[in-house]
Rosetta silent file (secondary structure, phi, psi, omega in degrees, C-alpha in Angstrom):
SEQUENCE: XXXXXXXXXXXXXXXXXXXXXXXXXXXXXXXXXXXXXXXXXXXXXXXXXXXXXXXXXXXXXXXXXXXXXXXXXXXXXXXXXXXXXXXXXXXXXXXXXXXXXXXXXXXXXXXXXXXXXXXXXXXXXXXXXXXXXXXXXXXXXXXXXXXXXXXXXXXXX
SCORE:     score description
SCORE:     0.000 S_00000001
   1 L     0.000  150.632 -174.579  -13.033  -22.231   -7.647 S_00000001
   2 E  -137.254 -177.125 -153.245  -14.907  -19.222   -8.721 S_00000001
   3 E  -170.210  127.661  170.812  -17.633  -16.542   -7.212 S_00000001
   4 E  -140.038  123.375 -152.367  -20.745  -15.007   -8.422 S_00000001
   5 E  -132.464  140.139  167.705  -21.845  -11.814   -7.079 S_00000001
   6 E  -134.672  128.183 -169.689  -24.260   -9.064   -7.742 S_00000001
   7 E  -114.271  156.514  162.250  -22.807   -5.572   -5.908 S_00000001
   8 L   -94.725 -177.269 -154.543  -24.272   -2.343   -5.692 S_00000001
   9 L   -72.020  -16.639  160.069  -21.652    0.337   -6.741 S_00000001
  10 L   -39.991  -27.110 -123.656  -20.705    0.126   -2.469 S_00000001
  11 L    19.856   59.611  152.232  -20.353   -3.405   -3.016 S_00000001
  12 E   -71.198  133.497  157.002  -23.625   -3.868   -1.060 S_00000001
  13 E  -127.190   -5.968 -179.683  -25.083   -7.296   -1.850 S_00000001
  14 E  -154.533  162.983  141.011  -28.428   -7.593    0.794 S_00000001
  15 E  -123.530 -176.175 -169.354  -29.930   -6.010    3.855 S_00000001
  16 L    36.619  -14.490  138.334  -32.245   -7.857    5.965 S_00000001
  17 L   131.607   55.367 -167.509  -30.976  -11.129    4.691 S_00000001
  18 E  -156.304  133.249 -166.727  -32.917  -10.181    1.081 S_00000001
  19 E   -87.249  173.253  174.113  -30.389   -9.500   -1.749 S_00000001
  20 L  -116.074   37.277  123.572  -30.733   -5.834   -3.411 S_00000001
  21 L  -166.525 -156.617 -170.368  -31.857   -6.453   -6.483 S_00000001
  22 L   176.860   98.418 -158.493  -33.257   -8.719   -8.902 S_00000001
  23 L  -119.383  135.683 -158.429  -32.438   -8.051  -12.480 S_00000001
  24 H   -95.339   -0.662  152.453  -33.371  -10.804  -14.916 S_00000001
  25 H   -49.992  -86.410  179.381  -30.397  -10.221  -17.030 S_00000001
  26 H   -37.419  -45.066 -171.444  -28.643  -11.535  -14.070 S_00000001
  27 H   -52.835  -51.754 -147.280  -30.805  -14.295  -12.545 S_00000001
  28 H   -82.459  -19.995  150.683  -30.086  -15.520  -16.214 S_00000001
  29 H   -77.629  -42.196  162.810  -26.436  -15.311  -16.115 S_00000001
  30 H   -54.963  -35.268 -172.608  -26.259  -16.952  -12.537 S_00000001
  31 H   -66.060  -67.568  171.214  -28.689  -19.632  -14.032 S_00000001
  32 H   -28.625  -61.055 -156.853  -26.029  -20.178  -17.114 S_00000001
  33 H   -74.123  -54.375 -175.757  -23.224  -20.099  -15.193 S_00000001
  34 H   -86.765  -22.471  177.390  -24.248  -22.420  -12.489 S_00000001
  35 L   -31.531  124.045 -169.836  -26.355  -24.915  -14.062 S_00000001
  36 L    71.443   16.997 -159.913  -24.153  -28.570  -13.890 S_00000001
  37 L  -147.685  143.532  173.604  -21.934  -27.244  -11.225 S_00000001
  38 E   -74.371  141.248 -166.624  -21.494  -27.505   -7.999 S_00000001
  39 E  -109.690  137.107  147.757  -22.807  -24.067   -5.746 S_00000001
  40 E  -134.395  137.227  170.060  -21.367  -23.392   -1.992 S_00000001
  41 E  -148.789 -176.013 -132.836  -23.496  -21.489   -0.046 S_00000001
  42 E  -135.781  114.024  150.394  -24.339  -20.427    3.675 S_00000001
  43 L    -2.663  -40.176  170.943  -27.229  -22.079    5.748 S_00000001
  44 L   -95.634  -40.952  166.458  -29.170  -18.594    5.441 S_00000001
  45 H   -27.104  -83.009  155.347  -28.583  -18.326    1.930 S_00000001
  46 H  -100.295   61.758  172.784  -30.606  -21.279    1.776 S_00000001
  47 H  -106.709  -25.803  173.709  -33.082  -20.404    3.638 S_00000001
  48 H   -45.099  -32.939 -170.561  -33.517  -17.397    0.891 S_00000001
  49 L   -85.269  162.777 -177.876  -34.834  -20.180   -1.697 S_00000001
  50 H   -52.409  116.350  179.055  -38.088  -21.195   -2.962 S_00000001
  51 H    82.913  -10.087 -150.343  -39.067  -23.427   -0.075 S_00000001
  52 H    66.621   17.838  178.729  -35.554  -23.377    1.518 S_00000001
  53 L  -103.375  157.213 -172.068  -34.480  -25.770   -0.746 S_00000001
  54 L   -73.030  143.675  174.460  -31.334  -26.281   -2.753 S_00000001
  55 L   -44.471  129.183 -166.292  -31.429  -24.949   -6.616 S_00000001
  56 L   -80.387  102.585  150.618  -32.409  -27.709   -9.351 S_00000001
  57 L   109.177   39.371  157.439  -29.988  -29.105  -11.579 S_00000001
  58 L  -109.836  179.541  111.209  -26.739  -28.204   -9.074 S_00000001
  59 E   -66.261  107.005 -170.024  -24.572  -29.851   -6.741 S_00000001
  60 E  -115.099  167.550 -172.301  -24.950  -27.760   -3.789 S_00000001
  61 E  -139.614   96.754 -179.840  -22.641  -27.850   -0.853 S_00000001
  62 E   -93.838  125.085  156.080  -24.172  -25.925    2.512 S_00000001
  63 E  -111.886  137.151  163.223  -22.285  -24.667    5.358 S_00000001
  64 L  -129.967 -160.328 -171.455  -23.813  -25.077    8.546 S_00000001
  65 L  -125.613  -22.361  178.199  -23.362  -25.605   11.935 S_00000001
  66 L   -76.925  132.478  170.729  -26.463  -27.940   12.302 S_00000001
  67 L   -63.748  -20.848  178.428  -25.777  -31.410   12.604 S_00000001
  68 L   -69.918  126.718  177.319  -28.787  -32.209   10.500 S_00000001
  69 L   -37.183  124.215  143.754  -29.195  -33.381    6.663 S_00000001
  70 L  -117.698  151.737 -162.604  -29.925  -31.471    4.614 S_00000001
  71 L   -70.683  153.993  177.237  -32.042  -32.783    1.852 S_00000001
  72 L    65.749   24.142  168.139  -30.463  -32.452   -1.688 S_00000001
  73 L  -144.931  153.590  175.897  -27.653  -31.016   -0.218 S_00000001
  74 E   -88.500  163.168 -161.260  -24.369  -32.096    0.842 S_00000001
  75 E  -148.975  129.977  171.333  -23.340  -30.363    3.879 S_00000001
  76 E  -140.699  165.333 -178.002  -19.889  -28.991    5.731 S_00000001
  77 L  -144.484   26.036  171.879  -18.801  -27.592    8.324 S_00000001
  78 L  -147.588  151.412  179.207  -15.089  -26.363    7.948 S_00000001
  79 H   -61.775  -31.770 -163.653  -13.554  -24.288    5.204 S_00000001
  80 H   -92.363  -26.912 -175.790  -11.463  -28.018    4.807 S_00000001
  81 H   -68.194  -45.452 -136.265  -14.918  -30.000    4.649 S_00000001
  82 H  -110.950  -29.680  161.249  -16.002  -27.902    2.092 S_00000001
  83 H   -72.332  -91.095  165.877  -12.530  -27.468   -0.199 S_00000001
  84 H    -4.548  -67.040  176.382  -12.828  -31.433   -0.194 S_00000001
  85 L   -77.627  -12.518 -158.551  -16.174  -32.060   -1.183 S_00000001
  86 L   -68.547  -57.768 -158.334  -16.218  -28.938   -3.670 S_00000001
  87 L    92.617  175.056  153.348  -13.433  -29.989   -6.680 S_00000001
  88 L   -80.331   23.562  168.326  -11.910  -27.319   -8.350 S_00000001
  89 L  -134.947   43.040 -177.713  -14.581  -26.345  -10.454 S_00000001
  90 L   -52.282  166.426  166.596  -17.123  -25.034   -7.309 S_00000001
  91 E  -144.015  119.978  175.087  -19.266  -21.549   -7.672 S_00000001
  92 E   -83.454  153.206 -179.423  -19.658  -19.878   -4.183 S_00000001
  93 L  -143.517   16.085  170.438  -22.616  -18.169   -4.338 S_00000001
  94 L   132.514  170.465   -1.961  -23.170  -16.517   -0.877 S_00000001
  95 L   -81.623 -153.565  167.687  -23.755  -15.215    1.691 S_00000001
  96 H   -38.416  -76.268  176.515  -21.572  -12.496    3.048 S_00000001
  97 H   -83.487    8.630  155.403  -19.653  -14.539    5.270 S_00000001
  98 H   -81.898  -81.212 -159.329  -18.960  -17.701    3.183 S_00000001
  99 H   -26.681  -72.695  178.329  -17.203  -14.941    0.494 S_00000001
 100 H   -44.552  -18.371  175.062  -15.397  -13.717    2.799 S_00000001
 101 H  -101.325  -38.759  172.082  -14.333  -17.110    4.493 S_00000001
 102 H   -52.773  -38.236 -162.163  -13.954  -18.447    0.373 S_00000001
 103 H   -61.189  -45.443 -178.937  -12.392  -15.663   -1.728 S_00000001
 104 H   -39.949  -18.903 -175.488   -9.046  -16.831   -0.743 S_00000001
 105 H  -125.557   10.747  145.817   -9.295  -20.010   -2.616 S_00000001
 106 L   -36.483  126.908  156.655  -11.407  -18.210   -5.599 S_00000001
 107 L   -95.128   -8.220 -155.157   -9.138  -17.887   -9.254 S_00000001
 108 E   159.852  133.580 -162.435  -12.104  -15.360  -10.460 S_00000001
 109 E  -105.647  150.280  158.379  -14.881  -13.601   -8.888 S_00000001
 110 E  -138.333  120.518 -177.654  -17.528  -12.852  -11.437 S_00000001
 111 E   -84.137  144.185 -168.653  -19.713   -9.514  -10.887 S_00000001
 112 E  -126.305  127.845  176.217  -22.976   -8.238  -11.762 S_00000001
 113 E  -124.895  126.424 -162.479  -21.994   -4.371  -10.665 S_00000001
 114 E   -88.038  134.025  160.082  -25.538   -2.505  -10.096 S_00000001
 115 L  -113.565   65.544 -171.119  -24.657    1.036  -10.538 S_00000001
 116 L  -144.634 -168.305 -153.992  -27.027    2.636   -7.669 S_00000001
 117 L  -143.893   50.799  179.834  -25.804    2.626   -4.099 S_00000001
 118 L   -78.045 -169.061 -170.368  -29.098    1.751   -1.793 S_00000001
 119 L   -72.216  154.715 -163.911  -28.449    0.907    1.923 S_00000001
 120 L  -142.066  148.303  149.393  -26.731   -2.283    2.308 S_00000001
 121 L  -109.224   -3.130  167.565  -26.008   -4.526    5.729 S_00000001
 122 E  -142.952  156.944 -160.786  -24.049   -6.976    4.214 S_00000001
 123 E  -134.610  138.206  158.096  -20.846   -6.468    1.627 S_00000001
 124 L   -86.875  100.815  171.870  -18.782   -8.352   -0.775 S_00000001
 125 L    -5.546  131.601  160.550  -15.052   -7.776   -0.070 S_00000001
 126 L   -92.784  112.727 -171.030  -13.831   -4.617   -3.227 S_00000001
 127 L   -81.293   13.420  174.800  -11.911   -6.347   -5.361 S_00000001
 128 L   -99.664   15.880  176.193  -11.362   -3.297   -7.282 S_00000001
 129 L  -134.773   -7.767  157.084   -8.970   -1.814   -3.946 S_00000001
 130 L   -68.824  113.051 -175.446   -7.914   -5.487   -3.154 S_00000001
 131 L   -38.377  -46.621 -166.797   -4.055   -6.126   -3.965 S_00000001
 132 L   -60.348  -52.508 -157.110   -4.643   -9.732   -4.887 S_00000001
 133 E  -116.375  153.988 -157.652   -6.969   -9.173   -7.709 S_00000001
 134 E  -130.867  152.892 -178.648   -7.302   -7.548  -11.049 S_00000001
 135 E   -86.787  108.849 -179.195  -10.220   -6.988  -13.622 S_00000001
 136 E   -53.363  -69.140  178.703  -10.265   -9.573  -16.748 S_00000001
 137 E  -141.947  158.978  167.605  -13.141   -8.436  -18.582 S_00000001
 138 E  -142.810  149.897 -177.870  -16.112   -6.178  -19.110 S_00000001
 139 E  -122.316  179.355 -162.115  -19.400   -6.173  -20.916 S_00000001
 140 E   -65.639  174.144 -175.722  -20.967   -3.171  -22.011 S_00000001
 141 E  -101.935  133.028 -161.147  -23.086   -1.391  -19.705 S_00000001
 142 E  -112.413 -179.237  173.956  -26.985   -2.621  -20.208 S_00000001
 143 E  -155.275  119.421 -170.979  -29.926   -1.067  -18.386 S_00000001
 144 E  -102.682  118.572  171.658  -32.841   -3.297  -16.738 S_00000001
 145 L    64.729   20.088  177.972  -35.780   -1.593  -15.090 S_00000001
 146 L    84.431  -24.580 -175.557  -34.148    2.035  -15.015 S_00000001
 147 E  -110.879  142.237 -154.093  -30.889    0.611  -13.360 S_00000001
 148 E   -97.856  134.504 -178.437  -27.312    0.507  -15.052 S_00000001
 149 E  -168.954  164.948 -162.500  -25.069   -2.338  -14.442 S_00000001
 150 E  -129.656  134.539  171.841  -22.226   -4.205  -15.948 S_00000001
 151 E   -63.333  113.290  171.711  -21.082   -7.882  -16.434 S_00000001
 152 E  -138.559  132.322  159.243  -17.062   -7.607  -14.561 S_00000001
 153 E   -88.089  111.379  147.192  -14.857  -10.500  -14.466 S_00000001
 154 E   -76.808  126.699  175.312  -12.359  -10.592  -11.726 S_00000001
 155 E  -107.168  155.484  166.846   -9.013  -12.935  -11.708 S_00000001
 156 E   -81.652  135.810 -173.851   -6.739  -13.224   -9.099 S_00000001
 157 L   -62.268    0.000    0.000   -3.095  -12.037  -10.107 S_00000001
């Protein structure tokens, strides 16, 4: 299982339930990346999407708490529900508190790292001060819209 992330240099990824930024460089690497693959993501997460609905041309897999279908989505409601339906070749993709309930079963986090530091209310665990995990790769540092950011692969050791 892997993770895709965009951090500020804090590892801020949203406040108000709105991620903090939206760099087309990225969108177009998350788009790459996830495209034929199964996504897990978090009941507000996708409420974030065009319409609330899940992203076109995934598998997505939502944890909630609601008993209700959701359409075009498969749905759990334990960390075991959710390992199960996933496979090994899942992409968590948010919010706060699925990474953080996920990373543990993650081989490689992959990072879009923003280098500006605005206020943030929700955070993605720093894997560069976590014991578990170590940095793979890096791509050069590009600049979108005045702000500098980098492509970083994390694996776990």
């Amino acid at each position: 299982m892997e993770a895709i992330v965009c951090i500020s240099e804090n590892w801020g990824i949203g406040i108000d339930g709105r991620l903090l930024f939206q760099l087309s460089a990225d969108k177009k690497r998350f788009r790459t990346l996830t495209v034929g693959k199964t996504v897990l993501l978090g009941s507000r997460t996708l409420a974030t999407f065009p319409e609330g609905k899940p992203l076109p041309d995934r598998r997505c897999i939502v944890f909630t708490r609601n008993t209700e279908p959701i359409e075009g989505a498969e749905v759990a409601h334990t960390v075991e529900d959710a390992l199960r339906l996933a496979g090994d070749d899942a992409i968590v993709i948010g919010g706060a508190s699925i990474y953080t309930l996920l990373l543990p079963y993650c081989e490689r986090v992959r990072v879009t790292k923003v280098f500006a530091s605005p206020k943030a209310d929700s955070f993605f665990p720093n894997l560069d001060t976590h014991p578990d995990w170590r940095v793979d790769s890096k791509s050069e540092i590009m600049e979108e819209d005045g702000l500098k950011f980098q492509f970083i692969d994390y694996v776990k050791k």
